[in-house]
C-alpha positions in Angstrom: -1.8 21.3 3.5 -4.0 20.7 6.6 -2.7 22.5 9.5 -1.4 20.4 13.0 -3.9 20.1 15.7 -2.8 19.3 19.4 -0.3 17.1 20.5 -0.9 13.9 22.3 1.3 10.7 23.6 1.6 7.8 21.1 1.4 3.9 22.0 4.5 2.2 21.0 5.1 -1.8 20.6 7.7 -3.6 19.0 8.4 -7.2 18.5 7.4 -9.8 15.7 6.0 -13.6 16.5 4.0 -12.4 19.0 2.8 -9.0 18.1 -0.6 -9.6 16.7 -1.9 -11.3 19.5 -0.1 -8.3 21.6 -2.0 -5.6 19.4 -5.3 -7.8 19.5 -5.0 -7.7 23.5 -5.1 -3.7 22.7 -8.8 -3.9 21.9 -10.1 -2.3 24.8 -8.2 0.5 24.0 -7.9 1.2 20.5 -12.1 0.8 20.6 -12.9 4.6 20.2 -9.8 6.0 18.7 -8.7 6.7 15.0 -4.8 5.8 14.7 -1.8 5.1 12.0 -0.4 1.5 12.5 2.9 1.0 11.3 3.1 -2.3 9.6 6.3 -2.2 8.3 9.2 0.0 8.0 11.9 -1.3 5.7 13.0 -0.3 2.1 11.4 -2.6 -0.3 13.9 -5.5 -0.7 12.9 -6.2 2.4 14.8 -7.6 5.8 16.4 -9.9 5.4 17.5 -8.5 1.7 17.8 -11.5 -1.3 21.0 -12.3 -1.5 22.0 -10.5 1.9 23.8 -12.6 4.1 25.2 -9.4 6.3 25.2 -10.6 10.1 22.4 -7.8 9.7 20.4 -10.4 7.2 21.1 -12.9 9.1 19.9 -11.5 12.3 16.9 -10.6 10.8 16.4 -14.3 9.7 15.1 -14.9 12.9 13.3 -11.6 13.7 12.0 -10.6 9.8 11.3 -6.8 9.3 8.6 -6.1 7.1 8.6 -3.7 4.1 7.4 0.1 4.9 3.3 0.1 5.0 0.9 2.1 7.6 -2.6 0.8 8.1 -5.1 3.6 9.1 -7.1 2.2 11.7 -11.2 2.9 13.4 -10.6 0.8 16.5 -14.5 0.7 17.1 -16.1 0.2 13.5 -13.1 -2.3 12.4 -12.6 -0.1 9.2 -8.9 0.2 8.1 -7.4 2.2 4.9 -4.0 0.5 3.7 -1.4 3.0 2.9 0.7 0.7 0.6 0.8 -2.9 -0.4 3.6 -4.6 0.2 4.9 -7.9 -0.7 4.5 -8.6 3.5 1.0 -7.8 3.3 -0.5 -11.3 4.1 1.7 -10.8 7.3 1.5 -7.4 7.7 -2.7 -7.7 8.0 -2.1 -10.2 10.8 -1.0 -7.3 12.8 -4.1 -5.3 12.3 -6.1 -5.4 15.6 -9.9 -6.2 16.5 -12.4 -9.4 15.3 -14.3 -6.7 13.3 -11.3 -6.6 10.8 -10.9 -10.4 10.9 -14.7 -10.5 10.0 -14.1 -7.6 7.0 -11.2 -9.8 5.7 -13.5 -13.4 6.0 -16.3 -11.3 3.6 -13.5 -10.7 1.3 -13.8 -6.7 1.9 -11.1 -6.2 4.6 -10.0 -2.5 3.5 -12.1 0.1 3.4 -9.7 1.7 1.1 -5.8 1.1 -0.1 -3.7 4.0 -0.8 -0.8 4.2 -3.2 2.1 6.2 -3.0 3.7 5.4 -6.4 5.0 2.5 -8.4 8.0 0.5 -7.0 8.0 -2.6 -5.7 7.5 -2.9 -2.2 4.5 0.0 -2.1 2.1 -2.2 -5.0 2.9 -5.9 -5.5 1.2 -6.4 -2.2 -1.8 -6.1 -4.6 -1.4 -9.5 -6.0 -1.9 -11.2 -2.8 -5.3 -9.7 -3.0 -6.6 -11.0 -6.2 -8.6 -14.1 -7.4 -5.5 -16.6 -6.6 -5.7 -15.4 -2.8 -8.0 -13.8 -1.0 -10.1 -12.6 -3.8 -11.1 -9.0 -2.2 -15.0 -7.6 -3.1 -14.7 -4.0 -5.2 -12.3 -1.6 -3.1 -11.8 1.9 -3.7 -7.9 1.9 -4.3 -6.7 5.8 -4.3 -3.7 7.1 -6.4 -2.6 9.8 -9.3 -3.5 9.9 -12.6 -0.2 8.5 -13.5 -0.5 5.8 -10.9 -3.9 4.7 -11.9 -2.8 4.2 -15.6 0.0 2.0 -14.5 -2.5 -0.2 -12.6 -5.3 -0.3 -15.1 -2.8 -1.1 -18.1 -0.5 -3.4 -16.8 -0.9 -7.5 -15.5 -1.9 -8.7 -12.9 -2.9 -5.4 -11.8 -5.4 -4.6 -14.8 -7.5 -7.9 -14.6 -8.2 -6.6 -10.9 -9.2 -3.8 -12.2 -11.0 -5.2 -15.1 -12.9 -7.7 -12.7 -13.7 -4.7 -10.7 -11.7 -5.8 -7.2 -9.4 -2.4 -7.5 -12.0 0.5 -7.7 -9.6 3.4 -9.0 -9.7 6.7 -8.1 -7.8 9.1 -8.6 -6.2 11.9 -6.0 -5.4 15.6 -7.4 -2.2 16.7 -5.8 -2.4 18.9 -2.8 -6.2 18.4 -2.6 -7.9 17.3 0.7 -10.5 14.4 0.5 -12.4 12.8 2.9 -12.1 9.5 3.2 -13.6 8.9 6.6 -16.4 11.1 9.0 -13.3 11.4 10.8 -10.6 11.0 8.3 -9.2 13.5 5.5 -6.0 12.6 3.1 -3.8 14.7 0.7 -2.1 13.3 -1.5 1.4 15.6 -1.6 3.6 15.5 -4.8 7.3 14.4 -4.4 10.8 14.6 -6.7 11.5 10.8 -7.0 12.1 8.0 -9.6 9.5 8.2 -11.8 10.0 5.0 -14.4 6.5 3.8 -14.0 4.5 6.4 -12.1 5.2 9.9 -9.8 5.3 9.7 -6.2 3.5 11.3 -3.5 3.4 11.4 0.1 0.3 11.6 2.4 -0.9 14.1 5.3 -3.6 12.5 7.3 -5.7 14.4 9.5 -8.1 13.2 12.0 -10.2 14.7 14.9 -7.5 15.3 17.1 -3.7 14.7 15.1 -2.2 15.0 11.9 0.2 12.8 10.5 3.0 12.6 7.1 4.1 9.9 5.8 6.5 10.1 3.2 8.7 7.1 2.6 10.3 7.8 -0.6 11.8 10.7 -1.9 15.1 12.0 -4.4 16.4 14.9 -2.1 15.1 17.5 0.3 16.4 20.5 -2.0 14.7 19.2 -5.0 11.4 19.5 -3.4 9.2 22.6 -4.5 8.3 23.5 -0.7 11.0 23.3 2.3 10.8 19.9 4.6 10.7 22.0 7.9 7.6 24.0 6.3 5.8 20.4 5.7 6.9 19.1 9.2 5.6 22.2 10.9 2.2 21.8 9.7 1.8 18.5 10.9 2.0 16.7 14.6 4.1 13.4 13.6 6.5 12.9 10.4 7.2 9.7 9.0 10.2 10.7 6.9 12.6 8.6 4.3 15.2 7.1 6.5 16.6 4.7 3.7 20.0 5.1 4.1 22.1 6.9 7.1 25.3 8.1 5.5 26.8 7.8 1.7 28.8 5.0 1.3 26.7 1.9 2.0 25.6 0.2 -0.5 29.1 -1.1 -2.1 29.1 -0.9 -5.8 26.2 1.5 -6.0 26.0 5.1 -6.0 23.5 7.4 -4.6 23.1 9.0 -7.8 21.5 6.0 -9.0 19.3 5.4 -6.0 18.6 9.0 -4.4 17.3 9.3 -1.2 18.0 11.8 1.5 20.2 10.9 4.3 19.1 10.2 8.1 22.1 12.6 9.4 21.2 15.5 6.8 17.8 15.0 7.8 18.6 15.3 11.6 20.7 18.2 11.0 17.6 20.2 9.0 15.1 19.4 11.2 16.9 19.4 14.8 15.5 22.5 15.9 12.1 21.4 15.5 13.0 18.0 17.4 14.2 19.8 20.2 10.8 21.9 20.3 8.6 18.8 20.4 8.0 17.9 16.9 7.5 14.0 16.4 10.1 13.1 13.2 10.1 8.9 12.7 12.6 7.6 10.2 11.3 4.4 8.2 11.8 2.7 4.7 15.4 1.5 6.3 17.7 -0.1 3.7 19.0 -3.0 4.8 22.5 -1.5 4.8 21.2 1.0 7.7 23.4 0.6 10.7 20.1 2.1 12.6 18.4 -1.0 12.4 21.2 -2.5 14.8 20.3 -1.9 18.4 23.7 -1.8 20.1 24.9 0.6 17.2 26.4 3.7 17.5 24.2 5.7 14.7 21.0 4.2 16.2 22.1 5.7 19.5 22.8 8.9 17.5 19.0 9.1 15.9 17.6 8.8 19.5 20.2 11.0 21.6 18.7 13.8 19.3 15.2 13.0 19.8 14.5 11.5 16.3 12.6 8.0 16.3 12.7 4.7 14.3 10.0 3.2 12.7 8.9 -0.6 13.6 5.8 -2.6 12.4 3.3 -2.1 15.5 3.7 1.2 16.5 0.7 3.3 16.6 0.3 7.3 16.3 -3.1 8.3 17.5 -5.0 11.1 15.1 
Protein backbone atom coordinates (compact mmCIF):
# COMPACT_ATOMS: atom_id res chain seq x y z
CA UNK A 1 0.00 0.00 0.00
CA UNK A 2 1.51 3.42 -0.93
CA UNK A 3 2.42 5.20 2.10
CA UNK A 4 0.67 9.01 3.07
CA UNK A 5 2.39 11.96 1.97
CA UNK A 6 1.74 15.53 3.60
CA UNK A 7 -1.31 16.86 4.55
CA UNK A 8 -3.02 19.78 2.95
CA UNK A 9 -6.63 21.66 3.19
CA UNK A 10 -9.42 20.35 0.87
CA UNK A 11 -12.02 22.54 -1.20
CA UNK A 12 -15.42 21.64 -0.25
CA UNK A 13 -18.86 22.56 -2.20
CA UNK A 14 -22.09 21.32 -1.94
CA UNK A 15 -25.31 21.93 -3.68
CA UNK A 16 -27.09 20.44 -6.83
CA UNK A 17 -28.87 22.76 -9.77
CA UNK A 18 -26.25 24.97 -9.71
CA UNK A 19 -23.06 23.10 -8.99
CA UNK A 20 -21.59 22.63 -12.34
CA UNK A 21 -21.52 26.02 -13.23
CA UNK A 22 -20.10 26.64 -9.54
CA UNK A 23 -17.27 24.03 -10.11
CA UNK A 24 -16.72 25.40 -13.83
CA UNK A 25 -16.14 28.94 -12.16
CA UNK A 26 -13.32 26.85 -10.20
CA UNK A 27 -11.17 26.83 -13.27
CA UNK A 28 -8.64 29.12 -12.38
CA UNK A 29 -7.93 27.17 -9.56
CA UNK A 30 -8.22 23.59 -10.20
CA UNK A 31 -5.74 24.51 -13.54
CA UNK A 32 -2.47 23.02 -12.01
CA UNK A 33 -3.63 20.61 -9.45
CA UNK A 34 -4.51 16.77 -9.52
CA UNK A 35 -7.70 16.15 -7.23
CA UNK A 36 -10.62 13.43 -6.40
CA UNK A 37 -14.14 14.84 -7.26
CA UNK A 38 -16.80 13.41 -5.51
CA UNK A 39 -19.64 12.97 -7.83
CA UNK A 40 -21.87 11.17 -5.91
CA UNK A 41 -22.21 9.68 -2.58
CA UNK A 42 -25.29 7.56 -2.15
CA UNK A 43 -25.93 3.72 -1.96
CA UNK A 44 -26.92 2.53 -5.36
CA UNK A 45 -30.71 2.73 -5.26
CA UNK A 46 -30.16 5.98 -5.35
CA UNK A 47 -31.86 9.33 -3.61
CA UNK A 48 -34.65 9.48 -3.81
CA UNK A 49 -34.93 5.38 -3.48
CA UNK A 50 -37.84 3.64 -6.05
CA UNK A 51 -40.53 3.20 -4.15
CA UNK A 52 -39.36 5.56 -1.25
CA UNK A 53 -41.71 8.03 -0.33
CA UNK A 54 -39.88 8.68 3.23
CA UNK A 55 -40.21 12.60 3.94
CA UNK A 56 -36.29 11.69 3.29
CA UNK A 57 -37.34 10.70 -0.58
CA UNK A 58 -39.37 13.20 -0.78
CA UNK A 59 -37.07 15.82 0.22
CA UNK A 60 -34.65 14.64 -1.99
CA UNK A 61 -37.26 14.99 -4.85
CA UNK A 62 -36.29 18.39 -5.06
CA UNK A 63 -32.59 18.25 -4.26
CA UNK A 64 -31.64 14.54 -5.95
CA UNK A 65 -28.42 12.88 -4.49
CA UNK A 66 -26.48 11.04 -6.86
CA UNK A 67 -25.21 7.39 -6.45
CA UNK A 68 -21.45 7.06 -4.88
CA UNK A 69 -18.81 7.87 -7.90
CA UNK A 70 -15.31 9.92 -7.67
CA UNK A 71 -13.95 11.48 -10.82
CA UNK A 72 -10.07 11.78 -10.76
CA UNK A 73 -9.37 15.07 -12.13
CA UNK A 74 -5.93 17.03 -14.17
CA UNK A 75 -7.38 20.51 -13.83
CA UNK A 76 -4.79 21.75 -16.50
CA UNK A 77 -4.77 18.85 -19.26
CA UNK A 78 -8.72 18.25 -18.86
CA UNK A 79 -7.86 14.35 -18.38
CA UNK A 80 -10.29 12.68 -15.83
CA UNK A 81 -10.26 8.81 -14.68
CA UNK A 82 -13.92 7.66 -13.55
CA UNK A 83 -13.91 5.66 -10.51
CA UNK A 84 -17.36 3.98 -11.00
CA UNK A 85 -20.20 4.30 -13.36
CA UNK A 86 -23.23 4.93 -12.08
CA UNK A 87 -26.70 5.05 -13.35
CA UNK A 88 -26.28 9.20 -12.54
CA UNK A 89 -23.41 9.40 -14.74
CA UNK A 90 -24.90 11.55 -17.54
CA UNK A 91 -25.44 13.97 -14.61
CA UNK A 92 -22.79 13.18 -12.64
CA UNK A 93 -20.17 14.33 -15.82
CA UNK A 94 -21.99 17.65 -15.83
CA UNK A 95 -20.23 18.28 -12.70
CA UNK A 96 -16.77 17.65 -13.97
CA UNK A 97 -15.05 21.09 -14.40
CA UNK A 98 -13.05 22.80 -17.31
CA UNK A 99 -13.89 23.25 -21.42
CA UNK A 100 -11.04 20.76 -21.94
CA UNK A 101 -13.26 17.92 -20.57
CA UNK A 102 -16.41 19.24 -22.40
CA UNK A 103 -14.10 19.06 -25.57
CA UNK A 104 -12.88 15.19 -24.57
CA UNK A 105 -16.55 14.28 -24.15
CA UNK A 106 -17.63 16.18 -27.79
CA UNK A 107 -14.66 13.71 -29.47
CA UNK A 108 -16.45 10.95 -27.90
CA UNK A 109 -13.20 10.12 -25.64
CA UNK A 110 -14.14 11.98 -22.30
CA UNK A 111 -12.28 9.50 -19.79
CA UNK A 112 -8.99 8.84 -19.90
CA UNK A 113 -9.77 5.82 -18.00
CA UNK A 114 -12.96 4.24 -15.88
CA UNK A 115 -12.25 2.31 -12.90
CA UNK A 116 -14.44 -0.49 -11.43
CA UNK A 117 -14.77 -1.47 -8.03
CA UNK A 118 -16.98 -4.55 -8.54
CA UNK A 119 -20.24 -5.66 -9.89
CA UNK A 120 -23.46 -4.21 -8.43
CA UNK A 121 -25.55 -1.89 -9.70
CA UNK A 122 -24.89 1.55 -9.03
CA UNK A 123 -20.81 1.06 -9.57
CA UNK A 124 -21.32 -0.44 -13.65
CA UNK A 125 -24.64 0.31 -15.35
CA UNK A 126 -23.41 3.73 -15.71
CA UNK A 127 -21.57 1.99 -18.62
CA UNK A 128 -24.56 1.76 -20.73
CA UNK A 129 -25.04 5.37 -21.02
CA UNK A 130 -21.71 5.20 -22.76
CA UNK A 131 -22.34 2.92 -25.58
CA UNK A 132 -23.58 3.25 -29.23
CA UNK A 133 -27.23 4.34 -28.08
CA UNK A 134 -25.67 7.43 -26.23
CA UNK A 135 -22.68 8.96 -26.43
CA UNK A 136 -20.86 6.28 -28.17
CA UNK A 137 -17.33 6.65 -26.34
CA UNK A 138 -13.92 6.00 -28.70
CA UNK A 139 -11.73 2.78 -27.18
CA UNK A 140 -11.15 3.54 -23.27
CA UNK A 141 -9.00 1.66 -21.14
CA UNK A 142 -11.63 0.47 -18.35
CA UNK A 143 -9.49 -1.12 -15.30
CA UNK A 144 -10.86 -4.01 -13.03
CA UNK A 145 -10.07 -7.74 -11.66
CA UNK A 146 -9.95 -10.73 -13.42
CA UNK A 147 -13.21 -11.55 -12.11
CA UNK A 148 -14.68 -8.23 -12.97
CA UNK A 149 -13.37 -8.16 -16.51
CA UNK A 150 -15.06 -11.62 -17.19
CA UNK A 151 -18.33 -10.32 -16.07
CA UNK A 152 -18.04 -7.37 -18.44
CA UNK A 153 -16.73 -9.18 -21.54
CA UNK A 154 -19.36 -12.10 -21.17
CA UNK A 155 -22.45 -10.46 -20.30
CA UNK A 156 -24.97 -7.78 -22.58
CA UNK A 157 -24.80 -4.82 -23.08
CA UNK A 158 -21.49 -4.76 -21.49
CA UNK A 159 -19.77 -7.42 -23.97
CA UNK A 160 -20.83 -5.71 -27.31
CA UNK A 161 -18.81 -2.59 -25.86
CA UNK A 162 -16.25 -4.66 -25.40
CA UNK A 163 -16.60 -6.50 -28.54
CA UNK A 164 -16.78 -3.14 -30.56
CA UNK A 165 -13.85 -2.18 -28.72
CA UNK A 166 -15.36 1.10 -26.63
CA UNK A 167 -14.39 -0.75 -23.14
CA UNK A 168 -10.57 -1.52 -23.41
CA UNK A 169 -10.11 -4.11 -20.45
CA UNK A 170 -7.53 -4.39 -18.36
CA UNK A 171 -7.07 -5.98 -15.71
CA UNK A 172 -5.62 -4.85 -12.05
CA UNK A 173 -3.61 -7.55 -9.78
CA UNK A 174 -4.64 -6.96 -6.22
CA UNK A 175 -2.37 -4.90 -4.02
CA UNK A 176 -0.19 -3.92 -7.07
CA UNK A 177 0.57 -0.24 -7.86
CA UNK A 178 0.05 1.00 -11.51
CA UNK A 179 0.56 4.12 -12.99
CA UNK A 180 -2.08 5.52 -14.56
CA UNK A 181 -0.97 9.05 -14.80
CA UNK A 182 2.86 11.00 -14.80
CA UNK A 183 1.36 12.03 -11.72
CA UNK A 184 -1.09 9.40 -10.75
CA UNK A 185 -0.65 5.70 -9.29
CA UNK A 186 -3.78 3.34 -8.30
CA UNK A 187 -4.07 0.00 -6.28
CA UNK A 188 -6.53 -1.83 -6.62
CA UNK A 189 -7.06 -3.32 -2.73
CA UNK A 190 -9.14 -6.62 -2.21
CA UNK A 191 -12.29 -6.48 -0.01
CA UNK A 192 -14.85 -9.26 1.90
CA UNK A 193 -18.13 -8.30 0.08
CA UNK A 194 -21.03 -9.85 -1.95
CA UNK A 195 -19.51 -11.51 -4.56
CA UNK A 196 -22.64 -12.92 -6.84
CA UNK A 197 -21.12 -11.54 -10.04
CA UNK A 198 -17.63 -10.38 -9.29
CA UNK A 199 -15.13 -9.51 -6.07
CA UNK A 200 -14.79 -6.20 -4.82
CA UNK A 201 -12.01 -3.92 -4.28
CA UNK A 202 -11.25 -0.57 -3.10
CA UNK A 203 -8.74 1.96 -4.42
CA UNK A 204 -5.59 3.92 -2.87
CA UNK A 205 -4.72 6.82 -5.09
CA UNK A 206 -1.56 8.57 -4.81
CA UNK A 207 -0.55 11.64 -6.42
CA UNK A 208 2.41 14.19 -6.07
CA UNK A 209 1.48 15.56 -2.90
CA UNK A 210 -1.79 13.22 -1.19
CA UNK A 211 -3.05 9.98 -1.06
CA UNK A 212 -6.46 9.00 -1.00
CA UNK A 213 -8.94 5.48 -0.25
CA UNK A 214 -11.91 5.02 -1.49
CA UNK A 215 -13.69 2.14 -0.45
CA UNK A 216 -17.46 2.30 -0.76
CA UNK A 217 -18.51 -1.15 -0.20
CA UNK A 218 -17.57 -3.63 2.06
CA UNK A 219 -19.17 -6.92 4.33
CA UNK A 220 -17.48 -5.96 7.84
CA UNK A 221 -14.29 -4.48 9.16
CA UNK A 222 -13.31 -7.83 11.10
CA UNK A 223 -13.62 -9.87 8.01
CA UNK A 224 -11.04 -8.01 6.31
CA UNK A 225 -7.50 -9.71 6.09
CA UNK A 226 -5.63 -6.34 7.30
CA UNK A 227 -7.02 -3.96 10.23
CA UNK A 228 -9.01 -0.64 8.86
CA UNK A 229 -6.88 1.71 11.20
CA UNK A 230 -3.67 0.06 9.48
CA UNK A 231 -5.21 1.00 5.84
CA UNK A 232 -6.39 4.54 7.18
CA UNK A 233 -2.98 5.27 8.53
CA UNK A 234 -1.23 4.83 5.35
CA UNK A 235 -3.26 7.16 3.61
CA UNK A 236 -4.13 11.22 4.02
CA UNK A 237 -8.03 11.01 3.34
CA UNK A 238 -10.54 7.88 3.68
CA UNK A 239 -13.56 7.53 1.88
CA UNK A 240 -15.11 4.75 3.88
CA UNK A 241 -18.64 2.69 3.56
CA UNK A 242 -21.08 4.83 5.41
CA UNK A 243 -24.25 2.86 4.17
CA UNK A 244 -26.10 2.47 7.07
CA UNK A 245 -25.65 4.29 10.59
CA UNK A 246 -27.17 1.87 13.15
CA UNK A 247 -28.91 -1.79 12.78
CA UNK A 248 -32.39 -1.51 12.49
CA UNK A 249 -33.17 0.55 9.46
CA UNK A 250 -34.15 -0.98 6.73
CA UNK A 251 -37.61 -2.58 7.97
CA UNK A 252 -38.03 -6.03 6.84
CA UNK A 253 -34.40 -6.55 5.99
CA UNK A 254 -31.59 -7.81 7.98
CA UNK A 255 -28.10 -6.87 7.87
CA UNK A 256 -27.11 -10.39 7.42
CA UNK A 257 -28.47 -10.13 4.09
CA UNK A 258 -27.06 -6.86 3.18
CA UNK A 259 -23.65 -6.47 5.24
CA UNK A 260 -22.07 -3.36 5.60
CA UNK A 261 -20.24 -1.89 8.47
CA UNK A 262 -21.86 0.64 10.56
CA UNK A 263 -21.09 4.60 10.68
CA UNK A 264 -21.08 4.47 14.70
CA UNK A 265 -18.70 1.22 14.81
CA UNK A 266 -16.69 2.88 12.35
CA UNK A 267 -16.42 6.15 14.42
CA UNK A 268 -15.68 4.20 17.44
CA UNK A 269 -12.58 2.21 15.61
CA UNK A 270 -11.13 4.91 14.04
CA UNK A 271 -11.74 7.93 16.67
CA UNK A 272 -8.39 8.12 17.74
CA UNK A 273 -6.98 8.71 14.48
CA UNK A 274 -9.77 11.52 13.88
CA UNK A 275 -8.89 13.29 16.79
CA UNK A 276 -5.04 13.18 15.50
CA UNK A 277 -5.95 14.76 12.14
CA UNK A 278 -6.71 11.94 9.94
CA UNK A 279 -9.40 12.81 7.17
CA UNK A 280 -12.21 9.77 7.44
CA UNK A 281 -15.40 10.73 4.83
CA UNK A 282 -18.49 8.51 5.11
CA UNK A 283 -20.29 7.93 1.59
CA UNK A 284 -22.41 5.21 -0.28
CA UNK A 285 -25.45 6.57 2.27
CA UNK A 286 -28.58 4.29 2.16
CA UNK A 287 -31.32 6.08 1.82
CA UNK A 288 -32.48 5.00 5.29
CA UNK A 289 -29.40 7.05 6.78
CA UNK A 290 -30.60 9.59 9.23
CA UNK A 291 -27.05 11.43 8.29
CA UNK A 292 -28.26 12.52 5.23
CA UNK A 293 -30.79 14.79 7.22
CA UNK A 294 -29.20 18.12 8.17
CA UNK A 295 -31.06 19.02 11.34
CA UNK A 296 -30.51 15.30 12.57
CA UNK A 297 -29.14 14.33 15.62
CA UNK A 298 -26.68 11.41 14.15
CA UNK A 299 -25.48 13.82 11.48
CA UNK A 300 -24.60 16.17 14.24
CA UNK A 301 -22.97 13.12 15.91
CA UNK A 302 -20.62 12.20 12.64
CA UNK A 303 -19.37 15.84 12.70
CA UNK A 304 -19.02 16.58 16.61
CA UNK A 305 -16.36 13.81 16.32
CA UNK A 306 -14.60 15.12 13.47
CA UNK A 307 -15.75 12.51 10.87
CA UNK A 308 -17.19 13.99 7.46
CA UNK A 309 -20.06 13.24 4.90
CA UNK A 310 -19.59 12.73 1.45
CA UNK A 311 -21.51 15.13 -1.20
CA UNK A 312 -21.20 15.18 -5.08
CA UNK A 313 -18.73 18.33 -5.53
CA UNK A 314 -16.41 18.00 -3.00
CA UNK A 315 -12.87 17.89 -4.02
CA UNK A 316 -9.65 16.31 -2.07
CA UNK A 317 -6.54 17.59 -3.67
CA UNK A 318 -3.65 14.71 -4.25
Amino acid sequence: MPGGLSRRGFLGLTGSAALGARLVGLDALARSDLFALVLGSIQDGGLPQAGCYTPRCERARGDPHYVASLAIVEGESGRVWLVDASPDLARQMDLIPGEAFRRRAARRRPFEGILLTHAHIGHYLGLALLGRESLAIAPTPCYCTSPMAEFVRTNGPWSLMVDEGRLDLRVLTPDTAVQLGSNLEVTAVPVPHRHEFSDTVGFVFRGPRRSLLYLPDIDNWDRWDRPIEDVVGEVDVALLDGSFYSAGEVPGRSLEEIPHPLVSGTMDRLQDMVRAGKKVIFTHLNNTNPVLDKGSRERAEVLRRGFGIARAGRRYPL
